[in-house]
C-alpha positions in Angstrom: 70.4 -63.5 -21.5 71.5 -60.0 -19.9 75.5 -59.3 -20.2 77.3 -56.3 -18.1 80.6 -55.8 -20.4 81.9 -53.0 -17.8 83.6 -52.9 -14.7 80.8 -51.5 -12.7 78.3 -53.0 -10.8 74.7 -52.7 -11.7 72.8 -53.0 -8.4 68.8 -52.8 -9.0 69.6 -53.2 -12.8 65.5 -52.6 -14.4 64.8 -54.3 -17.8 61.0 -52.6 -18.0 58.3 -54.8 -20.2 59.9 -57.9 -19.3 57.5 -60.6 -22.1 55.5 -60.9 -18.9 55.5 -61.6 -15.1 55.7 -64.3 -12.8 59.0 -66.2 -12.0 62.3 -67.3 -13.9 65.1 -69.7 -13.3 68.1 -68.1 -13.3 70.0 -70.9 -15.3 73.9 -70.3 -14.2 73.4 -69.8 -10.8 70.1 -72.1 -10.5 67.9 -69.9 -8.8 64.1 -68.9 -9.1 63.5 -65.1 -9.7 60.1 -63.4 -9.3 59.4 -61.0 -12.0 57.0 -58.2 -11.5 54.8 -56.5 -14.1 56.3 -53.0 -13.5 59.6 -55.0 -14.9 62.3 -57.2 -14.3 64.8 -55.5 -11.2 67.9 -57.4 -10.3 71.7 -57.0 -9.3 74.2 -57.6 -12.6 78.0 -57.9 -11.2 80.8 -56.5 -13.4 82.0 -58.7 -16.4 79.3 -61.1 -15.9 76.0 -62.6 -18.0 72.5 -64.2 -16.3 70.4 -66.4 -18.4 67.0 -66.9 -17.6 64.7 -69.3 -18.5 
């Protein structure tokens, strides 16, 4: 789970060593995600949380 508690939006948001590469579903907004090896990049709106799976 990734949470942005701020009013500012995270665009290309970079969690590096992400446990590992290959793709993720998104749980909330049931979507697949690739995930690199370089790390995980993705957009985090403000006041909101993604769970992946």
């Amino acid at each position: 789970m990734v949470a942005n508690f701020a009013d500012i939006y995270l665009s290309g948001y970079c969690i590096p060593n992400f446990p590992a590469g290959g793709n993720r579903h998104e749980w909330m907004y049931n979507k697949i995600v690739q995930v690199g090896d370089e790390g995980f990049k993705f957009d985090l709106p403000e006041w909101s949380a993604q769970v992946f799976v």
